[in-house]
C-alpha positions in Angstrom: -29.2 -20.8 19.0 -29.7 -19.3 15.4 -30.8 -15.9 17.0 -27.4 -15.8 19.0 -25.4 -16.5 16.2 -27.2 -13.9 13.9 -26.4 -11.2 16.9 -23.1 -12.8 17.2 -22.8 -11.9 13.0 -23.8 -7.9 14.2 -20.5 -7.4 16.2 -17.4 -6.3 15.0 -14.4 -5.8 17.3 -11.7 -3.3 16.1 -8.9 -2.1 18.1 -7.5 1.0 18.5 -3.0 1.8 18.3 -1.4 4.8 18.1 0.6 7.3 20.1 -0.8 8.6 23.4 -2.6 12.1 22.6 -3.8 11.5 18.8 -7.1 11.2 19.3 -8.0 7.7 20.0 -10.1 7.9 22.9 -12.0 11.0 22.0 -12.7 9.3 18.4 -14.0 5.9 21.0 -15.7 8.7 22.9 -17.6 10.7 19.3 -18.4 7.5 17.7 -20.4 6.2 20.6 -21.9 9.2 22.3 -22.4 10.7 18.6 -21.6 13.8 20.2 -17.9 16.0 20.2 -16.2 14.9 23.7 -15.4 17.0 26.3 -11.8 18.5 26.7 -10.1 17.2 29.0 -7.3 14.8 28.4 -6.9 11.6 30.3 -4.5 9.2 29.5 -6.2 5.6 29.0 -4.6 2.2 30.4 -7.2 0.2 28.7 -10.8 1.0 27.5 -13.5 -0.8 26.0 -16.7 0.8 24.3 -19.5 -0.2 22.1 -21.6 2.4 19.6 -23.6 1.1 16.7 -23.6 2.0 13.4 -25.3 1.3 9.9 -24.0 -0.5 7.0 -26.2 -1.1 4.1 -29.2 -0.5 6.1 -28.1 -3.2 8.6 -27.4 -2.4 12.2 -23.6 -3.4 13.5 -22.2 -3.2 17.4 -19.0 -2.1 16.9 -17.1 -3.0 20.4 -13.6 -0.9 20.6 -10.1 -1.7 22.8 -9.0 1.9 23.0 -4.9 0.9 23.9 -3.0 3.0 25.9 0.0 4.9 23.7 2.7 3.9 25.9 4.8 1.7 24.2 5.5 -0.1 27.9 2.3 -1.4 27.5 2.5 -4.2 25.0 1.2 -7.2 27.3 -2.0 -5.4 27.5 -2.6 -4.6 24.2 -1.6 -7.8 23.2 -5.2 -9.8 24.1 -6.7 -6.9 22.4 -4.8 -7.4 19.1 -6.3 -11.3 19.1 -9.8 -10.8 19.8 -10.1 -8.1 17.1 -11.3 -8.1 13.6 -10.0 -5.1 12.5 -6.9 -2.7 13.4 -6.9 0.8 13.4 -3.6 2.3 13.0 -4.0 6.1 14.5 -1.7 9.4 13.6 -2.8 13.2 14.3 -2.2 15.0 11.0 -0.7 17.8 13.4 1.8 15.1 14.7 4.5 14.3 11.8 6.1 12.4 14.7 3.1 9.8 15.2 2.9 9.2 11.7 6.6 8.2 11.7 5.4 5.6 14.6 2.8 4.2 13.0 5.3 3.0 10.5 8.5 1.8 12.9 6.2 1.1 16.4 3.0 0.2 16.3 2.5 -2.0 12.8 5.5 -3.8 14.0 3.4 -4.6 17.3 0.6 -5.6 15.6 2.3 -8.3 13.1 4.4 -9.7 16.0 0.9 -10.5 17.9 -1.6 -11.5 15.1 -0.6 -14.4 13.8 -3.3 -14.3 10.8 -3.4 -11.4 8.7 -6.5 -9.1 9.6 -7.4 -6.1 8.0 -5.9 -2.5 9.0 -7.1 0.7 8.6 -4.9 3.9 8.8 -6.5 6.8 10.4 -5.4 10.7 10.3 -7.4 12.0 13.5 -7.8 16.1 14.6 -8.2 17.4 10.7 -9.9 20.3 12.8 -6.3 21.3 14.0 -4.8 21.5 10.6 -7.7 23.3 9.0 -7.4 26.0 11.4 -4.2 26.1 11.3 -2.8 25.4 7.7 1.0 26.0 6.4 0.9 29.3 7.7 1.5 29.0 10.9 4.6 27.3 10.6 3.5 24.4 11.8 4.4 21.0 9.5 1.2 19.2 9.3 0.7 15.8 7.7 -0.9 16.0 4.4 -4.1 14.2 3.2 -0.9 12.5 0.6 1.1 11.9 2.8 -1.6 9.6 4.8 -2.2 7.7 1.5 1.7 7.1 0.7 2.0 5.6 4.1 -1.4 3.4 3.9 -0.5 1.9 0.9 3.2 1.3 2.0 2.0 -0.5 5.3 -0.2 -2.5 3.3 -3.7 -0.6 5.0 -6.8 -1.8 3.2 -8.5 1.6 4.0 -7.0 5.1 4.6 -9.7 8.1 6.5 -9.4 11.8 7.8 -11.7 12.7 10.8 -12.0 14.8 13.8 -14.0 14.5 16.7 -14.0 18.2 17.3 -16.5 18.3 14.5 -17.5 14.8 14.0 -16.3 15.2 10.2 -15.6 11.3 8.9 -16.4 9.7 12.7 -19.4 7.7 11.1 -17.2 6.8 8.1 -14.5 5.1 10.3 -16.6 2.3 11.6 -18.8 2.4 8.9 -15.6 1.2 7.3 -14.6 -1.2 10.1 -17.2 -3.0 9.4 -17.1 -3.4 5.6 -13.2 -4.6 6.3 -14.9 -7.0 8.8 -17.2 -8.5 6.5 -15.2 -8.6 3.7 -12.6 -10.6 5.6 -15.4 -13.3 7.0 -15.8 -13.7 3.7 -13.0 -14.4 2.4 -12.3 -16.8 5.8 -15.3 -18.4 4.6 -14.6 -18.9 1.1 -11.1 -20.5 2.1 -12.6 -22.8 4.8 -15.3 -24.2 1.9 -12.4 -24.8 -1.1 -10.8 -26.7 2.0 -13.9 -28.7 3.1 -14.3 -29.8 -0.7 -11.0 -31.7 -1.2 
């Protein structure tokens, strides 16, 4: 009983929003096979995965809901938002658009489905685009600044740059999903004793 609730303490379930083709699933896909995904792109309906990673020399599970981007998908995601501890708000950097939606779409999903407040994390995914591509090119990539006005304007209690292309900041993400975790349980926990003493 003690051993399954100590295992039970090692998982972390995080959820994944965003637009469709930002990066979510091949992030899902990085983090757990520790490895660059393949190329091809296929649009996901609903995905779960599990990797582990290491926080203060302590091993975490980190089960994922990679949500679909289509916005005519809200029943499904909805069960996801509940039974997650942490939300991670996805934008490509190479996609002013998506940042835009992270703003007016999807944090307005989230709050009308979670009813307590749980920590969110704002993620910039395919750095490896911009980098190769900088200013030059004409195209109007979303700056590392411009990720960090927006995280603290929607309240995010963490803000990250990665890419699965090159793995760069992959670790980092759910390393940080599970900090945000914790720190929340407790908080949770600290509230629940000051109640209990009255």
């Amino acid at each position: 009983m003690i051993k399954d609730k100590i295992m039970a303490q090692k998982v972390v379930n995080c959820t994944i929003i965003g637009d469709g083709m930002v990066g979510k699933t091949s992030l899902a896909l990085a983090f757990v096979n520790k490895q660059p995904p393949g190329e091809a792109y296929v649009a996901t309906v609903f995905d779960n995965y599990a990797g582990t990673v290491s926080v203060h020399g302590e091993q975490y599970t980190v089960g994922i809901f990679d949500s679909p981007g289509q916005h005519d998908y809200e029943d499904v995601r909805a069960f996801s938002y509940r039974d997650s501890e942490v939300i991670i708000a996805c934008y490509s950097v190479n996609d002013t658009d998506s940042l835009q939606n992270v703003k007016d779409v999807w944090i307005q999903e989230a709050k009308s489905h979670v009813k307590r407040k749980k920590p969110l994390l704002l993620l910039g995914c395919q750095t490896d685009i911009r980098e190769k591509g900088g200013r030059q090119s004409g195209q109007d990539y979303v700056t590392q600044d411009e990720g960090v006005a927006l995280a603290k304007e929607i309240g995010a209690e963490a803000y990250i740059e990665c890419s699965s292309l090159t793995m760069e900041g992959v670790t980092e993400v759910f390393q940080s999903v599970v900090t945000l975790a914790l720190k929340n349980r407790k908080k949770k926990s600290r509230i629940l004793n000051r109640l209990l003493r009255r």
